[in-house]
Every structure is written in structure tokens, then in C-alpha cells.
N, CA, C, O and CB atoms as a CASP TS submission, in Angstrom:
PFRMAT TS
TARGET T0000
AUTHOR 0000-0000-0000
METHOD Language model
MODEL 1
PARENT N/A
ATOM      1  N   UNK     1      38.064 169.123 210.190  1.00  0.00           N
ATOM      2  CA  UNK     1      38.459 168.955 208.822  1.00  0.00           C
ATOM      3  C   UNK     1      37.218 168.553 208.020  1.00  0.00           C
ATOM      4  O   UNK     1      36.507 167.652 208.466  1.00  0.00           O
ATOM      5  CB  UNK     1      39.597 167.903 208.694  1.00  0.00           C
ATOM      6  N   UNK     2      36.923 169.129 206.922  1.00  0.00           N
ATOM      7  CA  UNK     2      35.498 169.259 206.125  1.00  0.00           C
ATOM      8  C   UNK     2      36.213 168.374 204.914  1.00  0.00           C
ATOM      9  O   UNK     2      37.081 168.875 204.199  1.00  0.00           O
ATOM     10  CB  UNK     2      34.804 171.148 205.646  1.00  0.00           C
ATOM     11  N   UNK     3      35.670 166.754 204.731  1.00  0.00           N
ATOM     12  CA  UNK     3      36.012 166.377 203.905  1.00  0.00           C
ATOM     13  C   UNK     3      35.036 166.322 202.559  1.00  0.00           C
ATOM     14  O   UNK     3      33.844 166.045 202.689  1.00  0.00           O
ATOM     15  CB  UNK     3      36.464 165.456 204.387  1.00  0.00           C
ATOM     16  N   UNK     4      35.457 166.525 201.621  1.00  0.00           N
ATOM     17  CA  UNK     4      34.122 166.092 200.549  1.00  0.00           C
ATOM     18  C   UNK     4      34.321 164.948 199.654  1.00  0.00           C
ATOM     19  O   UNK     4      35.465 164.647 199.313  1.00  0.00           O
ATOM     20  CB  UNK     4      33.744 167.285 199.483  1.00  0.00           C
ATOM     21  N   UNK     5      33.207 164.222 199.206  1.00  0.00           N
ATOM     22  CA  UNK     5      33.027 163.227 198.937  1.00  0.00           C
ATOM     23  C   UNK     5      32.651 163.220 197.469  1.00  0.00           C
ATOM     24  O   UNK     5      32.279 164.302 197.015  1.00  0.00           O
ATOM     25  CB  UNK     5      32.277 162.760 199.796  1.00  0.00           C
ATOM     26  N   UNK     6      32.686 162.222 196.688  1.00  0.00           N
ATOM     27  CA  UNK     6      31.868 162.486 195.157  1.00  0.00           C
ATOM     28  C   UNK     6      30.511 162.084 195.831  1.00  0.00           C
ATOM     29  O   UNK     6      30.338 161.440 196.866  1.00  0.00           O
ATOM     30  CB  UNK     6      32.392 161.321 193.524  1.00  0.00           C
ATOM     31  N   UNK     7      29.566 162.649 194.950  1.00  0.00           N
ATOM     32  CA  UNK     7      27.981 162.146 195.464  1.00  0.00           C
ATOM     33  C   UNK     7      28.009 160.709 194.947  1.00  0.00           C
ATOM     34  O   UNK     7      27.260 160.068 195.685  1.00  0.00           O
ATOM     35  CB  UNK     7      26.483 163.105 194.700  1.00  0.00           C
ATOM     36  N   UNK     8      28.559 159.879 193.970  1.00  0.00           N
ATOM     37  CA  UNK     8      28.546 158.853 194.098  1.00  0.00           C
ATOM     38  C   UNK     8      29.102 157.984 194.809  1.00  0.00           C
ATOM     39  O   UNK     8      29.036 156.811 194.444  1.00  0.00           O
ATOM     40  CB  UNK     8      28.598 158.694 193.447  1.00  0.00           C
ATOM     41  N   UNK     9      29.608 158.239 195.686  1.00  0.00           N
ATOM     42  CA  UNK     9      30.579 157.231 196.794  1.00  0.00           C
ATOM     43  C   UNK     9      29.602 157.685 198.142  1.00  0.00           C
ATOM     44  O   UNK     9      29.466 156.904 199.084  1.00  0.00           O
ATOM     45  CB  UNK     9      32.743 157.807 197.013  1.00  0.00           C
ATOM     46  N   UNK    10      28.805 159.310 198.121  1.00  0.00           N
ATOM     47  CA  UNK    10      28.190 159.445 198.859  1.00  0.00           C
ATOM     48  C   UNK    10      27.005 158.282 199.131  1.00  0.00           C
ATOM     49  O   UNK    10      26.695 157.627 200.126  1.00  0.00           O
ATOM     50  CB  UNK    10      27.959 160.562 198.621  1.00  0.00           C
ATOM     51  N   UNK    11      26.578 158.339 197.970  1.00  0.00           N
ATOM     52  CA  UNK    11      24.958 157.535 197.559  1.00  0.00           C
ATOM     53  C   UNK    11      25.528 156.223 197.702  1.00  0.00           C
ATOM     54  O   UNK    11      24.892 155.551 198.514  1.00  0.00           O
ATOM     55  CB  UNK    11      24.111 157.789 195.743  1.00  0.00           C
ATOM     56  N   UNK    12      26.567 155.597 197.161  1.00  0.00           N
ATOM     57  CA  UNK    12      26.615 153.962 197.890  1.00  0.00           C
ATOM     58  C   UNK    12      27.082 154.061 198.784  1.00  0.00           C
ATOM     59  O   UNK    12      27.793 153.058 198.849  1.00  0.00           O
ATOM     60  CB  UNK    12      27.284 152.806 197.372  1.00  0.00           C
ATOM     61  N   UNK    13      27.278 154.841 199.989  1.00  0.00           N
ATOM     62  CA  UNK    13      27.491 154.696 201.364  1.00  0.00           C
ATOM     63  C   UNK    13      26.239 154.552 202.412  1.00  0.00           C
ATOM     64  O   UNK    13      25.831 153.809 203.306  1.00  0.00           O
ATOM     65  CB  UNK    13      28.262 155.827 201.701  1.00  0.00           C
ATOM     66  N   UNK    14      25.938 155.623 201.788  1.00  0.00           N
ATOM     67  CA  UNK    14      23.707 155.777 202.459  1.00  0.00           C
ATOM     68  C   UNK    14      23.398 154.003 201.911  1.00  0.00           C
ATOM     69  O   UNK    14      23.391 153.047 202.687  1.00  0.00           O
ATOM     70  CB  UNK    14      21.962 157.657 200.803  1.00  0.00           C
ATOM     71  N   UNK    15      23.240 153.946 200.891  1.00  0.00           N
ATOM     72  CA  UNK    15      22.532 152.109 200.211  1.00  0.00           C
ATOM     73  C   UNK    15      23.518 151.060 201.286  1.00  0.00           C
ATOM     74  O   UNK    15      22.990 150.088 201.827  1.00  0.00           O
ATOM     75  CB  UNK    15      23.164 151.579 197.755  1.00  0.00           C
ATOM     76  N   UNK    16      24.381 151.258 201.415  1.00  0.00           N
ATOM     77  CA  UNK    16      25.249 150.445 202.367  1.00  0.00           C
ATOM     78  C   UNK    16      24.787 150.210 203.964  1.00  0.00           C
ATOM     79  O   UNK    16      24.537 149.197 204.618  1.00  0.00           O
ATOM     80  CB  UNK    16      26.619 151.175 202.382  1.00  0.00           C
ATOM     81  N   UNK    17      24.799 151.866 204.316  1.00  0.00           N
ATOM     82  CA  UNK    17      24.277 151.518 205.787  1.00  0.00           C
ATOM     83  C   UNK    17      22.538 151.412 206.286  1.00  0.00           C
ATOM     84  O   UNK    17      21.981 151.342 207.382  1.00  0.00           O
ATOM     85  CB  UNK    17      24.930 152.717 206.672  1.00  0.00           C
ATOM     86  N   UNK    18      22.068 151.441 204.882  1.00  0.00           N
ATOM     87  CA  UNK    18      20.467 151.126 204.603  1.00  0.00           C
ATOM     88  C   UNK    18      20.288 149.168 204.536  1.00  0.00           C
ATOM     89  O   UNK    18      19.345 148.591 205.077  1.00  0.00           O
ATOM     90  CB  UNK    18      19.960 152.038 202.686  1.00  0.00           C
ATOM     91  N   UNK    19      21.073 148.658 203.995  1.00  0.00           N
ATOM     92  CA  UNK    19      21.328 147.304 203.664  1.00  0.00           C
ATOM     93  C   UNK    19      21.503 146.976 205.551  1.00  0.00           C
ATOM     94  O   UNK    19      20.668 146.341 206.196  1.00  0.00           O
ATOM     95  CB  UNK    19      22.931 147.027 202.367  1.00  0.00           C
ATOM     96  N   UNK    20      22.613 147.509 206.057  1.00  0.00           N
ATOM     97  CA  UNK    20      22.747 147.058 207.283  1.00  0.00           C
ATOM     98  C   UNK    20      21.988 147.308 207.840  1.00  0.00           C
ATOM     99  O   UNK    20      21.303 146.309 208.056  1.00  0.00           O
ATOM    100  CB  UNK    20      23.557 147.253 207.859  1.00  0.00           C
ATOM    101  N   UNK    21      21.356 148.724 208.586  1.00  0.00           N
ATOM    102  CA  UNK    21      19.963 148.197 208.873  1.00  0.00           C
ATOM    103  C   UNK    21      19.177 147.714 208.626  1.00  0.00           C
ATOM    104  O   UNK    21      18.330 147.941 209.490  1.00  0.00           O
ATOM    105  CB  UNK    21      19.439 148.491 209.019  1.00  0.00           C
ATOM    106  N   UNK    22      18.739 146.968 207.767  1.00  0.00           N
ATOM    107  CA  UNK    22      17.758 146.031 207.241  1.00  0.00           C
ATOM    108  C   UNK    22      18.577 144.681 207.697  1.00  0.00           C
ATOM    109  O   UNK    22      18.046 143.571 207.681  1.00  0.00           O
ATOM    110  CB  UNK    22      17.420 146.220 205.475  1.00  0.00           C
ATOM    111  N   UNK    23      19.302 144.804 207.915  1.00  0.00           N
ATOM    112  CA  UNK    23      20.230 143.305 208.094  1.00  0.00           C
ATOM    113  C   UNK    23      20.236 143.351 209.879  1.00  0.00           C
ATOM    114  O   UNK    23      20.366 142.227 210.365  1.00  0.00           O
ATOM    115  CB  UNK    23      22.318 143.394 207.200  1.00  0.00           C
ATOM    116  N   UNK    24      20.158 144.080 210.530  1.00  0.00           N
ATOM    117  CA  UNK    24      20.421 144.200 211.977  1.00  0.00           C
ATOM    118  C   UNK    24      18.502 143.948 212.267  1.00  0.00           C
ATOM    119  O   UNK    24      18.057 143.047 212.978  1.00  0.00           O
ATOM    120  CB  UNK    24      21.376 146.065 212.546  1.00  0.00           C
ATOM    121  N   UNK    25      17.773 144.815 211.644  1.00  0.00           N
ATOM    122  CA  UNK    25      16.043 144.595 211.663  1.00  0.00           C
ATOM    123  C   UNK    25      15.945 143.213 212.028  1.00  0.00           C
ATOM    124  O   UNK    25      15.572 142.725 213.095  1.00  0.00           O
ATOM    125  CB  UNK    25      15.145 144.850 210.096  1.00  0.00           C
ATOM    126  N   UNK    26      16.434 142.525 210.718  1.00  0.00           N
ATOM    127  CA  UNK    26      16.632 140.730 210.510  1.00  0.00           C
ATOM    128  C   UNK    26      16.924 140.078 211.890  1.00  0.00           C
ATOM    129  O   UNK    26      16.226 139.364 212.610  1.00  0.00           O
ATOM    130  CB  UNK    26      18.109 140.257 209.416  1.00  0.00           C
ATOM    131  N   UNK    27      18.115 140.532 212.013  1.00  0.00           N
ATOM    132  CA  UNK    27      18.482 139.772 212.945  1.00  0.00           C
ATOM    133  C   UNK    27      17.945 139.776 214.418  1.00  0.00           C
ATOM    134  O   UNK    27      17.786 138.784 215.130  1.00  0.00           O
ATOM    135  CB  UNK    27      19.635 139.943 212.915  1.00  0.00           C
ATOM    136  N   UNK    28      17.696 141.085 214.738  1.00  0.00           N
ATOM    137  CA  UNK    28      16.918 141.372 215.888  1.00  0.00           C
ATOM    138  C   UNK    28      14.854 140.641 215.596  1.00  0.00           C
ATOM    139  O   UNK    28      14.220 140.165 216.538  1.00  0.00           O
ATOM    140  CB  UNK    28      17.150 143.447 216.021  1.00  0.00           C
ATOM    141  N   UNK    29      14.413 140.733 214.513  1.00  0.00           N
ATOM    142  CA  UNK    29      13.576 139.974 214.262  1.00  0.00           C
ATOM    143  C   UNK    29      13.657 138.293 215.062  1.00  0.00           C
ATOM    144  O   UNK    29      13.115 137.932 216.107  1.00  0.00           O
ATOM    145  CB  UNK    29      13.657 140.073 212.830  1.00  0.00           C
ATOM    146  N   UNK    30      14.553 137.494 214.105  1.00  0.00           N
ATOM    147  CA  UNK    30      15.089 136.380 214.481  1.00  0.00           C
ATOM    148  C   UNK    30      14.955 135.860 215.398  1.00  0.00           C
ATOM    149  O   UNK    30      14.047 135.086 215.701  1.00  0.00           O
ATOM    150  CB  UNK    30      15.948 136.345 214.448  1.00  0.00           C
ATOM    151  N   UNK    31      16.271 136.361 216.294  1.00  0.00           N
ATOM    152  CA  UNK    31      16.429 136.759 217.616  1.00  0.00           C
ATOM    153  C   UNK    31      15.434 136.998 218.296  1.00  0.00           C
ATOM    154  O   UNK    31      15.401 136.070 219.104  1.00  0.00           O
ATOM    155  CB  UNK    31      17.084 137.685 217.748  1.00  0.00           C
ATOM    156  N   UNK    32      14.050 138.082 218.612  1.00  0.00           N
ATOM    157  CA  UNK    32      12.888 137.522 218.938  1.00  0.00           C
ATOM    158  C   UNK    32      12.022 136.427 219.200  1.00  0.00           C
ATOM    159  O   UNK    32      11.376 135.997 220.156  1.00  0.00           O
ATOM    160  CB  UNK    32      12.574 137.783 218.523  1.00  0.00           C
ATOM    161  N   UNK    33      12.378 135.935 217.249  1.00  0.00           N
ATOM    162  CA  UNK    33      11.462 134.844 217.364  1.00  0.00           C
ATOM    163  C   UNK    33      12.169 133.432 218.073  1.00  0.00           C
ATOM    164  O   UNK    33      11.510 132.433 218.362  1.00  0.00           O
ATOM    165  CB  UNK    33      10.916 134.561 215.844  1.00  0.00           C
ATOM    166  N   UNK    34      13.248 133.537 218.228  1.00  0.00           N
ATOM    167  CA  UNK    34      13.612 132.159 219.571  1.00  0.00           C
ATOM    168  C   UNK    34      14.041 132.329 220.629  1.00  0.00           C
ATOM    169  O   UNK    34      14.549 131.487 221.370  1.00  0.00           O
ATOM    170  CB  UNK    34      14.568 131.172 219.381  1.00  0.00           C
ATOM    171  N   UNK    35      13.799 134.026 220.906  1.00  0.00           N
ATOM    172  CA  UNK    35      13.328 133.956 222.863  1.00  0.00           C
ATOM    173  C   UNK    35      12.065 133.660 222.958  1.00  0.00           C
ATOM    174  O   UNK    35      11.792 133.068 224.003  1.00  0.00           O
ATOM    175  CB  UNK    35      13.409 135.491 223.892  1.00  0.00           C
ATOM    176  N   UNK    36      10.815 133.936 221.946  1.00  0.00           N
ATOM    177  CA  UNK    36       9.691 133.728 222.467  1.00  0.00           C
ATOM    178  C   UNK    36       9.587 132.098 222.068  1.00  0.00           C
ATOM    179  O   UNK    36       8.479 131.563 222.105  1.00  0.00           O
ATOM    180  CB  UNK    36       8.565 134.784 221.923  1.00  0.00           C
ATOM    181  N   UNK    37      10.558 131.467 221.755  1.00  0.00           N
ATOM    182  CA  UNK    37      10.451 129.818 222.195  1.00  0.00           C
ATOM    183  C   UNK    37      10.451 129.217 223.069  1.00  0.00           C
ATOM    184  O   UNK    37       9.787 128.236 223.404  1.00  0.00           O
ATOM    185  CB  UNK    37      11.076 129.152 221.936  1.00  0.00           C
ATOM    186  N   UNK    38      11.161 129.730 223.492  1.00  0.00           N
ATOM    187  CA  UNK    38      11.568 129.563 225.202  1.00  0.00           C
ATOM    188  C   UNK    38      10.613 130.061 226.256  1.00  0.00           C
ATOM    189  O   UNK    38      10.189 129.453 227.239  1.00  0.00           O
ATOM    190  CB  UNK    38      12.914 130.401 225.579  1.00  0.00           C
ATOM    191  N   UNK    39      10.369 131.240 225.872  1.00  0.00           N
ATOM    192  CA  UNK    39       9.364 131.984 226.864  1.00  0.00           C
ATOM    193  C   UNK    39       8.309 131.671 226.775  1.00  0.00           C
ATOM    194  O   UNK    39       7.868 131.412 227.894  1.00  0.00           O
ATOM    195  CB  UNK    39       9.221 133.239 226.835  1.00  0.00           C
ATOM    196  N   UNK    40       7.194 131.462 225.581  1.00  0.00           N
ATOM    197  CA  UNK    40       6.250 130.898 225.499  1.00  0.00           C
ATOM    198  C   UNK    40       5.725 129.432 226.018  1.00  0.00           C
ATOM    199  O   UNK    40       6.230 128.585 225.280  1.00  0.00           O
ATOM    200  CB  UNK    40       6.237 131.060 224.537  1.00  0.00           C
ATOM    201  N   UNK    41       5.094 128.968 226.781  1.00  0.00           N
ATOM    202  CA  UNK    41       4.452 127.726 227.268  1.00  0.00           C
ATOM    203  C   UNK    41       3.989 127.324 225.882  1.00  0.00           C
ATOM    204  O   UNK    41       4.376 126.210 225.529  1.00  0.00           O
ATOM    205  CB  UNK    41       3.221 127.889 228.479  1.00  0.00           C
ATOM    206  N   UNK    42       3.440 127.819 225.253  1.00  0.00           N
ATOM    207  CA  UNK    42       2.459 127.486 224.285  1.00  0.00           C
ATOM    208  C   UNK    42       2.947 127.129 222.863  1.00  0.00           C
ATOM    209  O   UNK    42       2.222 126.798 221.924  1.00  0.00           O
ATOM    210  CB  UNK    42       1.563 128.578 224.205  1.00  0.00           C
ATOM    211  N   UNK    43       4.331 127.252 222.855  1.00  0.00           N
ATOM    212  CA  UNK    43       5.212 127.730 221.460  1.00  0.00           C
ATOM    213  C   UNK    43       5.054 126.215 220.693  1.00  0.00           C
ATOM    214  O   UNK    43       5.209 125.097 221.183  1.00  0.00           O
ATOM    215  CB  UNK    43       7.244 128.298 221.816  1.00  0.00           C
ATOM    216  N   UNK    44       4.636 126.660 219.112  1.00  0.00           N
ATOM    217  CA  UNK    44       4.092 125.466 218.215  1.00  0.00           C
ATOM    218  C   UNK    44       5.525 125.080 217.253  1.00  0.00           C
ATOM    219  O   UNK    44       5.618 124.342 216.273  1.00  0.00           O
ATOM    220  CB  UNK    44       2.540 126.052 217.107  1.00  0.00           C
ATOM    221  N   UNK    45       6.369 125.741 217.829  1.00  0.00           N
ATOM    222  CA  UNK    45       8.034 125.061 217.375  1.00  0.00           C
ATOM    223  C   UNK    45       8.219 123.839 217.044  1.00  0.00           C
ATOM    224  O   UNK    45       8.697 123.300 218.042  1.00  0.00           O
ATOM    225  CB  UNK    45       9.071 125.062 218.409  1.00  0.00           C
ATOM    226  N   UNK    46       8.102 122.992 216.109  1.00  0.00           N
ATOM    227  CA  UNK    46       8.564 121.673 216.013  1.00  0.00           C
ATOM    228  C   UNK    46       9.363 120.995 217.143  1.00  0.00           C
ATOM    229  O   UNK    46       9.123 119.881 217.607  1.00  0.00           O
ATOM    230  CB  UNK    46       9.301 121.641 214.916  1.00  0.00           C
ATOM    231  N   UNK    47      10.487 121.953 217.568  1.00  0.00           N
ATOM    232  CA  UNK    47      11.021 121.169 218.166  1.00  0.00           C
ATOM    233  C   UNK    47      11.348 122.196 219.525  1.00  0.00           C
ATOM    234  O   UNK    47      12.512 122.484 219.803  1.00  0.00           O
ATOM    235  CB  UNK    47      12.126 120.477 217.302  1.00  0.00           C
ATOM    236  N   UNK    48      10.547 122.548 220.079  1.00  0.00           N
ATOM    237  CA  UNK    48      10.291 124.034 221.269  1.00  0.00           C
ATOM    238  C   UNK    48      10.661 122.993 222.465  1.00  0.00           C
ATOM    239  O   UNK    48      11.506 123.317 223.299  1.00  0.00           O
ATOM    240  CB  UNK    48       8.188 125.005 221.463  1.00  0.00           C
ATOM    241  N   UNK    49       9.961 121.650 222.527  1.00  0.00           N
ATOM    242  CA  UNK    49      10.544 121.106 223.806  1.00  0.00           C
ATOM    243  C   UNK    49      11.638 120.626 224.193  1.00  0.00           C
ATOM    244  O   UNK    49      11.917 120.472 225.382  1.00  0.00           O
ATOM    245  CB  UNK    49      10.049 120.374 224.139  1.00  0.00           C
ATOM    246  N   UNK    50      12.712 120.205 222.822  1.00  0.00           N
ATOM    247  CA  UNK    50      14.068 119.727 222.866  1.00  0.00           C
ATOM    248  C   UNK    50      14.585 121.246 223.091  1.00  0.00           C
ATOM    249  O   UNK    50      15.542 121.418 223.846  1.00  0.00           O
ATOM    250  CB  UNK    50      14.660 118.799 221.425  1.00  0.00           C
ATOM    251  N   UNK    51      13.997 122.306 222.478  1.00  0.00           N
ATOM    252  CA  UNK    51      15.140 123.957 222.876  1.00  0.00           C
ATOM    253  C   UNK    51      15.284 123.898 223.797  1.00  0.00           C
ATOM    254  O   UNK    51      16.423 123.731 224.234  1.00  0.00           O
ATOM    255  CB  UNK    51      14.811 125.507 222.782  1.00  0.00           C
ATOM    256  N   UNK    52      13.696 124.053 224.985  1.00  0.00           N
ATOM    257  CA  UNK    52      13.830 124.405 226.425  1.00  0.00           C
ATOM    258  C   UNK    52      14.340 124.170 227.066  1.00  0.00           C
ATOM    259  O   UNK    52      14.648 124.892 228.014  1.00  0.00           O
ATOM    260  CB  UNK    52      13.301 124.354 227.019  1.00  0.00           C
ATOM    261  N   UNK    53      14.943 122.247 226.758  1.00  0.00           N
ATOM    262  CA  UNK    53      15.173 121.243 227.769  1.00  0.00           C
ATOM    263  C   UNK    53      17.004 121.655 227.962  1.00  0.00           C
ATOM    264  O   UNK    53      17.641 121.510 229.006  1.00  0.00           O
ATOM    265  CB  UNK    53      14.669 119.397 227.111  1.00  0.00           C
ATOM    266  N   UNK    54      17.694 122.328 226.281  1.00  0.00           N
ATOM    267  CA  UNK    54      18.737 122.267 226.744  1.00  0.00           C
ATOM    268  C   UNK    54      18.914 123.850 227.121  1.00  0.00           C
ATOM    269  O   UNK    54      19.819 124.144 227.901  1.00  0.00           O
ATOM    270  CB  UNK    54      19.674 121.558 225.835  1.00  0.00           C
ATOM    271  N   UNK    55      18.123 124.814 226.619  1.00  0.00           N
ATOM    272  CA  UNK    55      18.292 126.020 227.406  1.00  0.00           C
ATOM    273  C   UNK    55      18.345 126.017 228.867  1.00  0.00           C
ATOM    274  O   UNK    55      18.911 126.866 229.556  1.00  0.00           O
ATOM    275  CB  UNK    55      17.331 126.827 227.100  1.00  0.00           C
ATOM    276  N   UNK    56      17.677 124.942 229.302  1.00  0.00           N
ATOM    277  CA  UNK    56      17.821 124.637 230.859  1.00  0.00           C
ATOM    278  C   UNK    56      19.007 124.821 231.268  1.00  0.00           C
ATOM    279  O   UNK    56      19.216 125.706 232.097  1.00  0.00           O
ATOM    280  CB  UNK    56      17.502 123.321 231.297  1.00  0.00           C
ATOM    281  N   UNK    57      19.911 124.132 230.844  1.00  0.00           N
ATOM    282  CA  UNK    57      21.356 123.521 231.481  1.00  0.00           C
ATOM    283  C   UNK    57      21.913 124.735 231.193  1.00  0.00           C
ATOM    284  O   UNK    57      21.444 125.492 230.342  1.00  0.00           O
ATOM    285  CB  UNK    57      22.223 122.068 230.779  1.00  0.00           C
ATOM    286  N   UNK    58      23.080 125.016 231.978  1.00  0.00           N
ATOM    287  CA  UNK    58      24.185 126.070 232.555  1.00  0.00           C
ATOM    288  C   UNK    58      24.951 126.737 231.639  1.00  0.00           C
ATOM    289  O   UNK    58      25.191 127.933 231.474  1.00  0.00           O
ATOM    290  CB  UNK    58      25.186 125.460 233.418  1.00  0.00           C
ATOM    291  N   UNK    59      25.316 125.656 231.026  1.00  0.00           N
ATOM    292  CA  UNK    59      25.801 126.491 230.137  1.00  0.00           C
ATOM    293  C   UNK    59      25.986 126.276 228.742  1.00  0.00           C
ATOM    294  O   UNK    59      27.035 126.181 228.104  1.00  0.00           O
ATOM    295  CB  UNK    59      26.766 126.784 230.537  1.00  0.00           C
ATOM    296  N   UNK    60      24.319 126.189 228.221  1.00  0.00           N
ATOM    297  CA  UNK    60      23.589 126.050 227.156  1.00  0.00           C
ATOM    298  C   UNK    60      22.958 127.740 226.974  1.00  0.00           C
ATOM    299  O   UNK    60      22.604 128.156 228.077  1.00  0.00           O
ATOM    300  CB  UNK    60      22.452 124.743 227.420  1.00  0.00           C
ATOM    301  N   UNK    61      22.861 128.219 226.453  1.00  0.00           N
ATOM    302  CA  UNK    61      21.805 129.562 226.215  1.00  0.00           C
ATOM    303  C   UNK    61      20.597 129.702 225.226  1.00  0.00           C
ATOM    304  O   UNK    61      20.268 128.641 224.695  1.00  0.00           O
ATOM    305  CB  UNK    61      22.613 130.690 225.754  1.00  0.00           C
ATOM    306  N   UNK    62      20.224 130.276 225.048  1.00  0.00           N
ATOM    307  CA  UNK    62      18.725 129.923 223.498  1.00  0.00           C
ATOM    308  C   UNK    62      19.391 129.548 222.490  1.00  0.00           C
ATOM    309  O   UNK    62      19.189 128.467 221.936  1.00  0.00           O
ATOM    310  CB  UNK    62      17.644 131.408 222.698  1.00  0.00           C
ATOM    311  N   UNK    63      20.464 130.579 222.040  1.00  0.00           N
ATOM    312  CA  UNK    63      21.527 130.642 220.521  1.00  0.00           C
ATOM    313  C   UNK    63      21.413 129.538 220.880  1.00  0.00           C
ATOM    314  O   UNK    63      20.336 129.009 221.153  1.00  0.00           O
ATOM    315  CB  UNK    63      23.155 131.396 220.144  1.00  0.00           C
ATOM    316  N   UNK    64      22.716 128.909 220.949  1.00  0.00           N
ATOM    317  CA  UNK    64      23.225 127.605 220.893  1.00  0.00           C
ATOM    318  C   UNK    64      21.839 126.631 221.149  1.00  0.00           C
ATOM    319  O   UNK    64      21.702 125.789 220.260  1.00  0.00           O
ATOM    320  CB  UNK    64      24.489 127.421 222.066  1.00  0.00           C
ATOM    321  N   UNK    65      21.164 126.614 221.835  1.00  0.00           N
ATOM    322  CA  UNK    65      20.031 125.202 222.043  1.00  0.00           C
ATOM    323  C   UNK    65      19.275 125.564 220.998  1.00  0.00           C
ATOM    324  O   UNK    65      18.727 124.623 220.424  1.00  0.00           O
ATOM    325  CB  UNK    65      18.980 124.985 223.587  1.00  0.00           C
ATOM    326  N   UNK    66      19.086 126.586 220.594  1.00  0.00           N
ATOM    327  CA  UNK    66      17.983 126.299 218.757  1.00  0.00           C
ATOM    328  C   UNK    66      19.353 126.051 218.041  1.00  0.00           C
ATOM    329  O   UNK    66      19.409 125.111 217.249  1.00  0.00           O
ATOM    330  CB  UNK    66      16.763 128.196 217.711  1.00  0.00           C
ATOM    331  N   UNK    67      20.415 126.791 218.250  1.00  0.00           N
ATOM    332  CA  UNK    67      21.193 126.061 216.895  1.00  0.00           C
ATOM    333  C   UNK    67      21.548 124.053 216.801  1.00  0.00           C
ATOM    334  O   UNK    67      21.657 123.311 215.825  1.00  0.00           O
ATOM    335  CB  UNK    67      22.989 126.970 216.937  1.00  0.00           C
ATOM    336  N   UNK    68      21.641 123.753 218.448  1.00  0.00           N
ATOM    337  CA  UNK    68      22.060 122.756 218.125  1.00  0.00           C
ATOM    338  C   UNK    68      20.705 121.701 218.185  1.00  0.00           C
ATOM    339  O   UNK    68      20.825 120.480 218.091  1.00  0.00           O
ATOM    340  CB  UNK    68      23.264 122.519 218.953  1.00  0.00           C
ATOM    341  N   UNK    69      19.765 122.207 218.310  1.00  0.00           N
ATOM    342  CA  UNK    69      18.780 121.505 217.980  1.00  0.00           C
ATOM    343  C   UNK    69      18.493 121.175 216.472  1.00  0.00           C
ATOM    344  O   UNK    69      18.236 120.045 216.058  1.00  0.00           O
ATOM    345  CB  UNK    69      17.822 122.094 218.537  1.00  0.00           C
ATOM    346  N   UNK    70      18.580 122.441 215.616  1.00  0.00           N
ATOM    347  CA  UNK    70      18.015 122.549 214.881  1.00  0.00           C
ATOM    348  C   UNK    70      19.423 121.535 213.715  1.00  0.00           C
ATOM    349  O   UNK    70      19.023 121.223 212.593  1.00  0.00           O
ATOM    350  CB  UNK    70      17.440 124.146 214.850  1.00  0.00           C
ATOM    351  N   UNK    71      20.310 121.294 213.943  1.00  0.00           N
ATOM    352  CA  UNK    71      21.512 120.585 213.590  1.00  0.00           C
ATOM    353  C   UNK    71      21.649 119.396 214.038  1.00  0.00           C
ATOM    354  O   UNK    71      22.587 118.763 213.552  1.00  0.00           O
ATOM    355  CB  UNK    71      22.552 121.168 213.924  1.00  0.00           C
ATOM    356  N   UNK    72      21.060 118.918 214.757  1.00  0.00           N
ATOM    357  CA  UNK    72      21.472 117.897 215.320  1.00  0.00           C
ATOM    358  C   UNK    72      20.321 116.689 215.559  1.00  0.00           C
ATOM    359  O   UNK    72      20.470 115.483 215.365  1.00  0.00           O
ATOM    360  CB  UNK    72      22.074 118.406 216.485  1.00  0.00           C
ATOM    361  N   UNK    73      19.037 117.452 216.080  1.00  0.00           N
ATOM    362  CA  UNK    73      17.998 116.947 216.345  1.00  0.00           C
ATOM    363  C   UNK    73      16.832 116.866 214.961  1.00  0.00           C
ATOM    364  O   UNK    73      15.720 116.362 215.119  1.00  0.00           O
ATOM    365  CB  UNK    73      17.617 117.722 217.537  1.00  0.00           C
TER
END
């Protein structure tokens, strides 16, 4: 089934899923930057040694130990 669209509902659909990739970029950016907190020995994180300590534990993961660091600590 060949549906057609107005080109203007076309064109804010493209700006829409252009926004989300730029929003997924972000997040995968992010996301980078606090595995290499963890992973890095060297990491100049304010607070890189309170992350590690609870990324340690079982069932702590990076997310949660930068979030609850960064909330709490």
C-alpha cells in the first residue's frame, strides 16, 4: 500500500528523526564518558574513586554508581 504524505508532515518527520539521532549521539557520547571512569586508572573525575568503589559491588553497575554518586556524594 503506497501511502502519500503532505511534504510538510514529510519534512517534520525527517527534523524529528534527525533530533533523535542527535539525541541517541548524546547519549551514547555520555555513556562513554562514564565507562571510561571506571575503566581508566587515571580518570581525573572528581569523584572516579567513590564510582569505582561502588561499581565494585554486585549489584551496583556504572549507571547507577555515577548516578548515585553524583546525588548523593
Amino acid at each position: 500500500m503506497d501511502v502519500r504524505y503532505p511534504a510538510r508532515l514529510k519534512s517534520e518527520i525527517v527534523r524529528e528523526l534527525k533530533r533523535l539521532e542527535l539525541v541517541l549521539e548524546m547519549i551514547e557520547t555520555v555513556e562513554a564518558e562514564r565507562d571510561a571512569i571506571i575503566k581508566d586508572p587515571r580518570s581525573r573525575h572528581l569523584n572516579a574513586d567513590k564510582i569505582k568503589m561502588l561499581a565494585r559491588l554486585r549489584a551496583i553497575g556504572p549507571e547507577f554508581a555515577t548516578s548515585l554518586t553524583g546525588e548523593v556524594f
